[in-house]
MILUM-234800 format. One record per residue: x, y, z of N, C-alpha, C, O, CB in turn; residue in one letter. Coordinates in pm, whole numbers, padded with zeros to 5 digits, always signed. Glycine has a CB too. Layout:
XYZXYZXYZXYZXYZA ...
! end
This chain:
-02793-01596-00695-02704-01661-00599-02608-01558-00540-02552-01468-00602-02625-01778-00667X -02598-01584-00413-02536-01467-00319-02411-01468-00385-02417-01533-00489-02524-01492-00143X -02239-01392-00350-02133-01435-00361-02086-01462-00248-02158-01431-00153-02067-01373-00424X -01960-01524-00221-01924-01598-00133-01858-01479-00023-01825-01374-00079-01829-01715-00196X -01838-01484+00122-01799-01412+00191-01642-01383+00128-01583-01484+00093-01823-01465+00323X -01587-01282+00114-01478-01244+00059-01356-01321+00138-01382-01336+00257-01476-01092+00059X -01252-01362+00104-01180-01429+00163-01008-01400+00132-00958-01335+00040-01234-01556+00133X -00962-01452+00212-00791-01411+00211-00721-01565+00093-00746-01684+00108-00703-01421+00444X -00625-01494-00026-00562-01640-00070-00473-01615-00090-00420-01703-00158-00599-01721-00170X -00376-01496-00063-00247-01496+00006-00194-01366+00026-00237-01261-00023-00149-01574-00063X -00112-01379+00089-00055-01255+00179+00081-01214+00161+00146-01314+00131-00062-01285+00325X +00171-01085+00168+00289-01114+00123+00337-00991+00195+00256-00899+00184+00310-01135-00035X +00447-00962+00268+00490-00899+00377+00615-00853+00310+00659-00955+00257+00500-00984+00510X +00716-00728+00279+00864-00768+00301+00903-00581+00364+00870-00468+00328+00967-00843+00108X +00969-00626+00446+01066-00550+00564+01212-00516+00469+01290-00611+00477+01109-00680+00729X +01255-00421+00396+01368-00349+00416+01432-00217+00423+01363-00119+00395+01409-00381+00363X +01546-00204+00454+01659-00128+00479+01670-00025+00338+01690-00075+00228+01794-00235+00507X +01657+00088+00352+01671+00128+00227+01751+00315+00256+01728+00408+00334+01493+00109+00142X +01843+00289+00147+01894+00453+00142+01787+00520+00068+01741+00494-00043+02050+00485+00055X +01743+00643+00183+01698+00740+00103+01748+00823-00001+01801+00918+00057+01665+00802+00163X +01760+00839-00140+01800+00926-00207+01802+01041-00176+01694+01094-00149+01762+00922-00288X +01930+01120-00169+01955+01251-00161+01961+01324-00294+01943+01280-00408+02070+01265-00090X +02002+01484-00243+02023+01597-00337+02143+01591-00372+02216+01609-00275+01997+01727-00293X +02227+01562-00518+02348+01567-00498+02382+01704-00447+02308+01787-00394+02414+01528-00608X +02535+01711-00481+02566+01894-00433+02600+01943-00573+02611+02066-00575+02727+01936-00303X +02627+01867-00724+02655+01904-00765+02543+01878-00879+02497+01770-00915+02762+01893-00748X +02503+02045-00938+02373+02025-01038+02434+01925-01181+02358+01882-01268+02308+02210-01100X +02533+01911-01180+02518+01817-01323+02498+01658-01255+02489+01588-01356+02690+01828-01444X +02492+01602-01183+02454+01510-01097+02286+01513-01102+02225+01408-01124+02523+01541-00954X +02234+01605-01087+02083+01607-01061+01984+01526-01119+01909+01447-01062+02039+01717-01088X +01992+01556-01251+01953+01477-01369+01938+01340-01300+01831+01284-01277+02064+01481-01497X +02046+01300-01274+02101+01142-01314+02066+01112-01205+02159+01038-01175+02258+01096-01354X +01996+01112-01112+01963+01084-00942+01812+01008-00954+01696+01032-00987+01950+01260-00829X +01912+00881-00894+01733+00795-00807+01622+00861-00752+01626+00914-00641+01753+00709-00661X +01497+00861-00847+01387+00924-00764+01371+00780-00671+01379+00659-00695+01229+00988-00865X +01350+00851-00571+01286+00756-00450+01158+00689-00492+01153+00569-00464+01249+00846-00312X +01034+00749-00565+00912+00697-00521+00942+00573-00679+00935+00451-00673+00747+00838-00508X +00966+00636-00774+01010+00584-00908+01122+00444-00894+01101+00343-00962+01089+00722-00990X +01215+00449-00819+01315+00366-00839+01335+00283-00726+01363+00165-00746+01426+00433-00872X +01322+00331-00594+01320+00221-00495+01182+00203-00427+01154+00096-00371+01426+00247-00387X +01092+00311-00432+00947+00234-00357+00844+00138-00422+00771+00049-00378+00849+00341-00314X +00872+00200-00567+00749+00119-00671+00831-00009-00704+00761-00109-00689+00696+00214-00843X +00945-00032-00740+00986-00192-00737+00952-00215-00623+00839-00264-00617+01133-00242-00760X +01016-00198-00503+00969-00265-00377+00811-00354-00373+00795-00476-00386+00964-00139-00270X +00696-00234-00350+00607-00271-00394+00561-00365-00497+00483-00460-00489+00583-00199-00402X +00646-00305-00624+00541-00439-00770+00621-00557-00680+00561-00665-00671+00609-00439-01036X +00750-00547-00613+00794-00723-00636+00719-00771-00535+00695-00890-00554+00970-00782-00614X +00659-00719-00410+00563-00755-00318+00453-00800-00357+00426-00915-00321+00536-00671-00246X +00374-00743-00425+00272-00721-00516+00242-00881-00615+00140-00950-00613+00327-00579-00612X +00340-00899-00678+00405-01004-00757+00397-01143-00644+00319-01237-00637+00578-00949-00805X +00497-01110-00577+00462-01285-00465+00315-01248-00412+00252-01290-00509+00599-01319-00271X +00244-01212-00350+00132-01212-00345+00062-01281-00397-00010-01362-00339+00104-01139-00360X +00070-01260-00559-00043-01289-00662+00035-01444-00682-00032-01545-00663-00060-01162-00825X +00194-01454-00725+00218-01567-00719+00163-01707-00684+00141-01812-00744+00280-01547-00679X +00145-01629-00479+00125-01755-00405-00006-01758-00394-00055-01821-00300+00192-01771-00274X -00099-01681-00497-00264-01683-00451-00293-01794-00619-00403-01829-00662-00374-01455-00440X -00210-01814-00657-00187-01860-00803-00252-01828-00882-00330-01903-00941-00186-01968-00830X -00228-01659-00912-00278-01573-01028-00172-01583-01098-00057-01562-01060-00322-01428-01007X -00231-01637-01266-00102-01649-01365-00130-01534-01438-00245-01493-01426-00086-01790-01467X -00036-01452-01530-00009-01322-01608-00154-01348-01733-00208-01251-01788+00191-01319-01692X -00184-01447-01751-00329-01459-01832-00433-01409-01734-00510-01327-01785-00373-01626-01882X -00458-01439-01592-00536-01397-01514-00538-01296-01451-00642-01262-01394-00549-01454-01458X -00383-01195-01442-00436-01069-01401-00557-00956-01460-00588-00857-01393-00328-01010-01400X -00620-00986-01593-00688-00884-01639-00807-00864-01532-00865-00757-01516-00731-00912-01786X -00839-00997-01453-00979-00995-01399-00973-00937-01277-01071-00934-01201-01045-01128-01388X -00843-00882-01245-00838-00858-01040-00858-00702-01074-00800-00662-01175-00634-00905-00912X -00930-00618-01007-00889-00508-00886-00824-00493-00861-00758-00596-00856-00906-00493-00792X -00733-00348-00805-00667-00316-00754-00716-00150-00627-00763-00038-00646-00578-00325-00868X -00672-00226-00510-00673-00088-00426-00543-00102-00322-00495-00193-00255-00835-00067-00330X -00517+00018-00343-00371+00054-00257-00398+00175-00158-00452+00278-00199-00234+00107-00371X -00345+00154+00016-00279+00230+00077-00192+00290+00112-00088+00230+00135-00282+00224+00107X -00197+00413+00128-00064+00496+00179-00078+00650+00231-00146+00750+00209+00041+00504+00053X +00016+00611+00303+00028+00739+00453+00143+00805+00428+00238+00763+00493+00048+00676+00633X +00169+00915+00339+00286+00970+00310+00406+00884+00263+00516+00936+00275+00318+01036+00417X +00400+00775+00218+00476+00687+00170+00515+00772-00013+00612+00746-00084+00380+00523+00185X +00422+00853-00036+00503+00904-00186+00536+01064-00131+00577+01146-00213+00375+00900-00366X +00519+01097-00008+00574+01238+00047+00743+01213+00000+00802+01321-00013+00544+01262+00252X +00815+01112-00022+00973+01142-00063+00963+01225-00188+01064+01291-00214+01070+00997-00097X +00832+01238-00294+00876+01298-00401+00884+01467-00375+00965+01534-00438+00782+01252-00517X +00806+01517-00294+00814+01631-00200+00883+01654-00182+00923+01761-00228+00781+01645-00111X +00955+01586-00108+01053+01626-00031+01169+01647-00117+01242+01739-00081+01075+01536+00074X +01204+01583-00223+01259+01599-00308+01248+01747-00397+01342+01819-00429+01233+01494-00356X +01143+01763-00419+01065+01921-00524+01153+01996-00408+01266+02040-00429+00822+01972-00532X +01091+02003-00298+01163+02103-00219+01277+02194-00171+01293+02314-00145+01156+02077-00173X +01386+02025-00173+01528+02047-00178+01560+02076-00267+01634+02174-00262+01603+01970-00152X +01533+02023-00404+01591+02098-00481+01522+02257-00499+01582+02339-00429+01598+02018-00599X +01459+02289-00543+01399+02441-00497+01450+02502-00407+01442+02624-00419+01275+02449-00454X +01500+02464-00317+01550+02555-00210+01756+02505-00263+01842+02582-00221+01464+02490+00003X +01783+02426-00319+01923+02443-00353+01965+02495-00470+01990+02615-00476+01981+02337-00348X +01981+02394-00608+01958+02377-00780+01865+02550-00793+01895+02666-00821+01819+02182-00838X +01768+02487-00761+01625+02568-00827+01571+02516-00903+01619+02418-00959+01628+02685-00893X +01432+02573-00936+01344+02480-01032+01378+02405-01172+01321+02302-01210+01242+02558-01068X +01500+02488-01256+01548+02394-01349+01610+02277-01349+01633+02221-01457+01605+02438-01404X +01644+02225-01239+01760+02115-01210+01595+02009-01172+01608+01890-01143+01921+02164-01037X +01488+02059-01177+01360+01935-01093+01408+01823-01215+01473+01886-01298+01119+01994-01096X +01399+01698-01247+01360+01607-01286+01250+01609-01267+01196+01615-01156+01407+01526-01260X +01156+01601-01458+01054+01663-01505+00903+01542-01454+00781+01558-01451+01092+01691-01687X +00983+01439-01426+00895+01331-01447+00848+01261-01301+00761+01181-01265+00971+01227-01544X +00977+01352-01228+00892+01351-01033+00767+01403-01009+00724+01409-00894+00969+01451-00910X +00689+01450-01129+00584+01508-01042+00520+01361-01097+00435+01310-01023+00504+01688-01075X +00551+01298-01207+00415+01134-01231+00378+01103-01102+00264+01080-01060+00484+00951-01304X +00588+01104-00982+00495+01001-00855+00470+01131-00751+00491+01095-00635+00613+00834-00754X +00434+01266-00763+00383+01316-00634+00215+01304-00594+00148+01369-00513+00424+01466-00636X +00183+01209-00671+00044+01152-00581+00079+00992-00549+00162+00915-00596-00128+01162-00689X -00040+00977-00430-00017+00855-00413-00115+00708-00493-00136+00592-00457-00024+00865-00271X -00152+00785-00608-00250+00706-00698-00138+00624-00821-00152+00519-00883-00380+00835-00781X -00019+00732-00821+00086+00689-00896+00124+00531-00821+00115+00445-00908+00214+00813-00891X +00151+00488-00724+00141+00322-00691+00057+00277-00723+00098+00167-00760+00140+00269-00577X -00081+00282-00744-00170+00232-00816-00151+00207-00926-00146+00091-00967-00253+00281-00816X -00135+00322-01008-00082+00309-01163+00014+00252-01199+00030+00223-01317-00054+00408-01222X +00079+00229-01127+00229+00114-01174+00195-00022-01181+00210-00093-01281+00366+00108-01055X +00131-00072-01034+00065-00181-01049-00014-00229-01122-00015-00345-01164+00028-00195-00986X -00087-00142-01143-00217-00161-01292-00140-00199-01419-00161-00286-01503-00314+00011-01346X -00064-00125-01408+00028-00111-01554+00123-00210-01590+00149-00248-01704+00116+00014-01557X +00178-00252-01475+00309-00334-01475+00174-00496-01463+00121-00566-01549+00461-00284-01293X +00170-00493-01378+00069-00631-01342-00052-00649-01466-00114-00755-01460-00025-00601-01168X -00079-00579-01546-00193-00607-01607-00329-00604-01539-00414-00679-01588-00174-00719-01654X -00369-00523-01424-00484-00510-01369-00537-00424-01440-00488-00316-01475-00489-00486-01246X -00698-00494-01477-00823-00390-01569-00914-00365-01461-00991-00269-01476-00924-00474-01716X -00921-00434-01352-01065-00438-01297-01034-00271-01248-00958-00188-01298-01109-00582-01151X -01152-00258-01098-01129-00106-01091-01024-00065-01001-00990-00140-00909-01251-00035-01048X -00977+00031-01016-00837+00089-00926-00878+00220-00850-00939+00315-00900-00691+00133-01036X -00835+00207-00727-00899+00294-00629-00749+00340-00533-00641+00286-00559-01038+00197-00533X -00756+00395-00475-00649+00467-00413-00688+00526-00256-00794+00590-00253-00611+00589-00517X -00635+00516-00160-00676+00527-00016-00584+00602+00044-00467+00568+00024-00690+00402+00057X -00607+00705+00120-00435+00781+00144-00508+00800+00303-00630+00786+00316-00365+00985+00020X -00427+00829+00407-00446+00876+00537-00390+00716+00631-00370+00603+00586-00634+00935+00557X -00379+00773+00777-00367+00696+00903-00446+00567+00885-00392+00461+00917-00421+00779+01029X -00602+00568+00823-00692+00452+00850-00722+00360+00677-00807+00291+00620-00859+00532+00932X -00581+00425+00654-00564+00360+00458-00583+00249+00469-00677+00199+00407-00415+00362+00360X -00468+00142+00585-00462+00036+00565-00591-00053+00620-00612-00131+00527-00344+00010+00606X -00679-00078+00717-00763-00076+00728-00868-00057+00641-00974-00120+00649-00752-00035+00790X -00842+00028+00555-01003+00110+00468-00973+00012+00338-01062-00026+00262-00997+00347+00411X -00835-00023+00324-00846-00038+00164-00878-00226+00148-00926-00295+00058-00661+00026+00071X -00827-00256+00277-00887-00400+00304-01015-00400+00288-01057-00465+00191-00865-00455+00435X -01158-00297+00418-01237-00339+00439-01277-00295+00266-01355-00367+00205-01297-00303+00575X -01220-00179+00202-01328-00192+00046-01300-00270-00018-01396-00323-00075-01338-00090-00059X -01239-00296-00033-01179-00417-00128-01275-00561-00126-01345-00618-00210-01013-00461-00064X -01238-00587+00011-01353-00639+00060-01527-00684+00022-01579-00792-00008-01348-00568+00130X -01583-00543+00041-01679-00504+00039-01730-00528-00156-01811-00604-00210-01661-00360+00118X -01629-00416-00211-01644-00482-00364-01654-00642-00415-01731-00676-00505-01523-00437-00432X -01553-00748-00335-01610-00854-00356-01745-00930-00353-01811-01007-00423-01558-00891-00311X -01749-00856-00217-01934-00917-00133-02007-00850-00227-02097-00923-00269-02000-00850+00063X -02005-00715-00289-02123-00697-00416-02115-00747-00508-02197-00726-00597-02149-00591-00471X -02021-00824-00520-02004-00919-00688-01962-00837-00793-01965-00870-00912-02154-00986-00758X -01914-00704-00737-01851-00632-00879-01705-00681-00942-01663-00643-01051-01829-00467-00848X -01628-00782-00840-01518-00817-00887-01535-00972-00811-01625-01013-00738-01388-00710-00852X -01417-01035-00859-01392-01189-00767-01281-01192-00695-01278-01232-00579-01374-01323-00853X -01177-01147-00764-01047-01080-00698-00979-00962-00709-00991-00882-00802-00960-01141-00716X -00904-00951-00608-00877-00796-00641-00718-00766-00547-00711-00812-00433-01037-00679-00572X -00637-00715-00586-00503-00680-00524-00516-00551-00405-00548-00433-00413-00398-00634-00655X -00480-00622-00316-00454-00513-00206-00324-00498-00152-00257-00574-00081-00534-00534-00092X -00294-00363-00210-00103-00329-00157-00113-00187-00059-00206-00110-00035+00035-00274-00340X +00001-00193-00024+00021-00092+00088+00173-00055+00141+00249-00151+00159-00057-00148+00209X +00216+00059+00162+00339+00064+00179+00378+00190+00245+00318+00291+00208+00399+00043+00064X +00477+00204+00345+00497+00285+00395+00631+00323+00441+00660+00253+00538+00426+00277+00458X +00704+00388+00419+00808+00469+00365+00856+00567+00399+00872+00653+00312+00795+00497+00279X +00895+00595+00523+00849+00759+00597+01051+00860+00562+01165+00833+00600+00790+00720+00878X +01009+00940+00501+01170+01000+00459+01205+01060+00624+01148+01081+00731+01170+01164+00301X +01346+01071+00556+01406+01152+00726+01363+01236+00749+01301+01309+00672+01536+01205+00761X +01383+01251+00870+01359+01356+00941+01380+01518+00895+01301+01612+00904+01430+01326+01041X +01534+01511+00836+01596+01663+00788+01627+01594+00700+01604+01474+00685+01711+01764+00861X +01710+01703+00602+01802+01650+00490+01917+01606+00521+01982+01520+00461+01831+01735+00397X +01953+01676+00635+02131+01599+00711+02084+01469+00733+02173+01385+00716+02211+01668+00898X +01980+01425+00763+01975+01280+00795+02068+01213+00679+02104+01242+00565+01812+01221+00796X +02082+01120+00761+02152+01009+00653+02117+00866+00727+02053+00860+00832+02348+01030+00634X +02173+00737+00648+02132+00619+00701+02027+00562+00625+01942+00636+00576+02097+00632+00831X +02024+00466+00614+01944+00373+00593+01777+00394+00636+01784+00456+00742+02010+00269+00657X +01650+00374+00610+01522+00419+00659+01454+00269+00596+01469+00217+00485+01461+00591+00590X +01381+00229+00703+01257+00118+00682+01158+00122+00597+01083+00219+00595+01185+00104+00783X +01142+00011+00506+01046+00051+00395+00966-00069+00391+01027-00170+00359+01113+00088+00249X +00878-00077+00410+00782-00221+00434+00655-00197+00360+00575-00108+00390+00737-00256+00606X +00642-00272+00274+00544-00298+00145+00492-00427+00200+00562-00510+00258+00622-00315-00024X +00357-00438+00178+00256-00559+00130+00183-00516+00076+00155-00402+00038+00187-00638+00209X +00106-00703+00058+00011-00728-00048-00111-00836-00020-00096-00956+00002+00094-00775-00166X -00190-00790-00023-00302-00925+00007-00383-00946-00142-00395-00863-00232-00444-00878+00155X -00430-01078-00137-00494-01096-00252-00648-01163-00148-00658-01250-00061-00391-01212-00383X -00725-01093-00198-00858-01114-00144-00958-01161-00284-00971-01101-00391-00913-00960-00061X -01023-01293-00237-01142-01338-00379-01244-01404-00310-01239-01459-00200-01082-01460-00516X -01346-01392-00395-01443-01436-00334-01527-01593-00363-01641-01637-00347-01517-01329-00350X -01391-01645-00419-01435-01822-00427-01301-01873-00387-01198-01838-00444-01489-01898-00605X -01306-01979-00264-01190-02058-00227-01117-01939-00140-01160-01823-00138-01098-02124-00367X -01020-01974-00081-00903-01849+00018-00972-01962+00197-01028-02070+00217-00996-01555+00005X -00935-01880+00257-00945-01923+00392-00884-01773+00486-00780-01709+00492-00842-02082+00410X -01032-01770+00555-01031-01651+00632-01141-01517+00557-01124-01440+00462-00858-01607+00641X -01265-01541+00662-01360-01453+00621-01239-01250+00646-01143-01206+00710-01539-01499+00758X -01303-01222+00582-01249-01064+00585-01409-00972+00630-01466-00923+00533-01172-01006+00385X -01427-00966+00666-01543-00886+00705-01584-00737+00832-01490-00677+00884-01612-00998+00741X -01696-00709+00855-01719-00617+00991-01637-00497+00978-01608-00427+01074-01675-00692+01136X -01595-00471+00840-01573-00301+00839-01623-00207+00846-01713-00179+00767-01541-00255+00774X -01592-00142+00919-01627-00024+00977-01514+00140+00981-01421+00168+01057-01655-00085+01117X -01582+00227+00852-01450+00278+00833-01498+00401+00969-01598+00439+01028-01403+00340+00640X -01363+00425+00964-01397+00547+01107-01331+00677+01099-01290+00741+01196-01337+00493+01264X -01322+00725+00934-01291+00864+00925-01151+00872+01015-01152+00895+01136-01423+00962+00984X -01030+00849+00937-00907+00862+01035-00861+01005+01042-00799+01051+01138-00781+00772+00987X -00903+01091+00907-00811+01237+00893-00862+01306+01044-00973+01313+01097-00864+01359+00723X -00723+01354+01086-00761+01440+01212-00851+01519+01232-00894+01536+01346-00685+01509+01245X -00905+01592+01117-01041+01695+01135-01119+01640+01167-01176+01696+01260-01100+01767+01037X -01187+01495+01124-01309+01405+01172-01269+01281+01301-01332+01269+01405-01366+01318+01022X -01173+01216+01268-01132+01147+01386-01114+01197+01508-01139+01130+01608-01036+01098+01368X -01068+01320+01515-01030+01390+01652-00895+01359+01724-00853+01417+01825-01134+01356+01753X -00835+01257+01655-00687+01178+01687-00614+01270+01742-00654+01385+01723-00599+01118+01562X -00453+01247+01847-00396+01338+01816-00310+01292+01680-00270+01185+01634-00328+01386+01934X -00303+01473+01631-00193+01477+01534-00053+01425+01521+00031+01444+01433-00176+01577+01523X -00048+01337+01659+00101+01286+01647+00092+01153+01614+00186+01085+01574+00191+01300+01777X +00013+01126+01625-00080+01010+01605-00063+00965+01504+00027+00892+01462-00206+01025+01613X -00173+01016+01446-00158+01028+01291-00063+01021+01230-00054+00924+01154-00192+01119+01243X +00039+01112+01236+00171+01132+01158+00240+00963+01173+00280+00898+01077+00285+01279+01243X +00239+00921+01297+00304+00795+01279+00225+00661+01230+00279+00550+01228+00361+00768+01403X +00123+00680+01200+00024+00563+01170+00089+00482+01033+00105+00535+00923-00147+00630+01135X +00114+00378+01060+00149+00286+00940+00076+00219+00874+00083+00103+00915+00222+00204+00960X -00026+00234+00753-00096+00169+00690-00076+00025+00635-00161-00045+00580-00115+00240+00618X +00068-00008+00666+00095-00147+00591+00099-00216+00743+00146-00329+00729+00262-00162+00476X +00063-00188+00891+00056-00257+00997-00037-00332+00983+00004-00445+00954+00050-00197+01099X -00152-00327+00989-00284-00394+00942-00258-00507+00821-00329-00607+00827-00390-00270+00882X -00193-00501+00748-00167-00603+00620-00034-00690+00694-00018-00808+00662-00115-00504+00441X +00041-00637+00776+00142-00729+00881+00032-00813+00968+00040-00933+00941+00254-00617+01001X -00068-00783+01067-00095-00838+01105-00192-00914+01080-00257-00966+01170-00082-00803+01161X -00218-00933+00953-00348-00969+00852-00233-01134+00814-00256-01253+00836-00394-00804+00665X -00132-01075+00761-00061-01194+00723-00041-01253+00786-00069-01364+00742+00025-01200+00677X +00011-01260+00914+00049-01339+01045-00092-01423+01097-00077-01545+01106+00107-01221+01174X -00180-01387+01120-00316-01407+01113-00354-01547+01026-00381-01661+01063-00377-01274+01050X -00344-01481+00884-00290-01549+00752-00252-01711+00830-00326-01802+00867-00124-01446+00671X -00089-01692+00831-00030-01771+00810-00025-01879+00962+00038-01984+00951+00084-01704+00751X -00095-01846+01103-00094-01923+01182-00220-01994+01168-00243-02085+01248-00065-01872+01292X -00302-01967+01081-00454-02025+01112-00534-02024+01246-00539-02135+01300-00451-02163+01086X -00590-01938+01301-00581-01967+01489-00736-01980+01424-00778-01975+01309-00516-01811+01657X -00816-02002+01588-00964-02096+01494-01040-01995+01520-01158-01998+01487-01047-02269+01557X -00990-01894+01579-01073-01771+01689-01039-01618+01554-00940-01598+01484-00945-01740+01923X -01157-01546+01565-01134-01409+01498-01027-01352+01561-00957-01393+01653-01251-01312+01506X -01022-01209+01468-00940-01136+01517-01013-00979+01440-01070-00957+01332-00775-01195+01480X -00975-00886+01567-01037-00758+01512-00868-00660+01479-00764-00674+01542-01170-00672+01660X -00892-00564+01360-00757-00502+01338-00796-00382+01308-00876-00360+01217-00663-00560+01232X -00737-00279+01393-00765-00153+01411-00686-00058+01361-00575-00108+01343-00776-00133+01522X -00689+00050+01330-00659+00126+01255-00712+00274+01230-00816+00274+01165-00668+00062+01177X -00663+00409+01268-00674+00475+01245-00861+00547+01251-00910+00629+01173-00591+00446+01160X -00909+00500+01333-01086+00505+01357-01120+00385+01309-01207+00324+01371-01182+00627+01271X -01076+00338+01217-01132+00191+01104-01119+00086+01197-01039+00080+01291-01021+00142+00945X -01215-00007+01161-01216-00139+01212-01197-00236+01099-01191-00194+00983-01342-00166+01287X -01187-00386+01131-01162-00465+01021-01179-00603+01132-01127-00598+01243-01000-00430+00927X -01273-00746+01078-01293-00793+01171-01244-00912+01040-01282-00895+00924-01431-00767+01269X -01136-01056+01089-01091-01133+01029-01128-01250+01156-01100-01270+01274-00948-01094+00973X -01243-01335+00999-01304-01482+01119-01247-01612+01017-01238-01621+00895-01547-01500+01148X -01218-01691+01112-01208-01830+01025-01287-01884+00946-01405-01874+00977-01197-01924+01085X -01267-01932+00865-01312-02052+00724-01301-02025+00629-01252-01921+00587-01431-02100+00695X -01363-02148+00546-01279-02197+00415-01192-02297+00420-01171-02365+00520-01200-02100+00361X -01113-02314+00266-01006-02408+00285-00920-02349+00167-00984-02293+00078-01049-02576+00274X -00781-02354+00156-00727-02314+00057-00704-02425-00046-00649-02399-00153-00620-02252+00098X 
! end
């Protein structure tokens, strides 16, 4: 027996305002300083992550059975940026030893896995056409029957410009929960399209601004009006084609 076309059973969006952590000026301060990817991006995320699964009504007995795949487009570049400044101020003894856990972007994966109780498989998507790619695999793993559900997060996080920056910076995390019995809204017609600039041919400015959690914004909205007509969502070379049915 086939499995069922993979389907959407809930969606979870949140938009905020967030201080980027700085370098203090003073090295006994250093120590004691908010890592960015550690302290304000990965809560952000798990609590996104969390309503998601909430409203798809996955209970903490049922996370063992979901998947997990996550996008991101320089969204853990703050831990960088961090190594840097300090290296170029402190110097290498003042690093906080445990910034390098989040200088990949597989480290959001691993939190989620960890914190949420996800066993199934965990995969990790980085570039311009993340958000896009990690839908259509995710996806795709359902339609082979290797999983039934599976968590799809994404987040994007872009640090300032310089270090004089200051202010507040936009941090927008989602989460889709995609399964392949019950949901409403086929997920299908992916088509990944190689986003990294060497194969895409993009320009490079392009790229740099591509938001991987746009595609999971307009996935939710999608989501949440029910319209009776598809919708195609583009991304970074990637395609992603979202058709009606089902019932929740």
């Amino acid at each position: 027996m086939a499995p069922d076309a993979p389907r959407i059973a809930a969606a979870a969006v949140r938009l905020v305002e967030r201080d980027f952590p700085r370098v203090p000026r003073e090295t006994a301060d250093v120590p004691r300083m908010p890592l960015a990817v550690r302290d304000v991006l990965g809560p952000e995320l798990l609590a996104t992550a969390r309503e998601a699964l909430t409203a798809a009504g996955v209970t903490d007995d049922d996370t063992h059975t979901l998947g997990c795949v996550t996008a991101s487009h320089r969204a853990t570049s703050a831990t960088s940026a961090y190594i840097a400044e300090v290296l170029d101020s402190h110097g290498p003894r003042w690093l906080a030893p445990e910034c390098f856990l989040h200088y990949s972007a597989h480290s959001l994966t691993g939190r989620l896995c960890i914190e949420l109780g996800l066993d199934g498989a965990a995969v990790t998507l980085t570039g311009p056409s993340s958000g896009i790619d990690a839908l259509g695999y995710a996806a795709s793993v359902i339609a082979s029957g290797r999983l039934h559900r599976v968590l799809v997060a994404a987040a994007y996080w872009p640090p300032p410009g310089t270090r004089r920056d200051t202010g507040t910076v936009p941090l927008r995390t989602a989460a889709v929960v995609l399964t392949g019995a019950g949901g409403w809204g086929d997920v299908t017609g992916w088509r990944p399209g190689g986003g990294h600039p060497a194969v895409g041919g993009a320009d490079d400015a392009d790229h740099e601004r591509s938001d991987p959690s746009e595609a999971f914004a307009a996935l939710a909205d999608w989501y949440r009006r029910r319209p009776g007509v598809p919708t195609e969502l583009l991304g970074g070379g990637s395609r992603l084609v979202l058709r009606p049915g089902g019932a929740v």
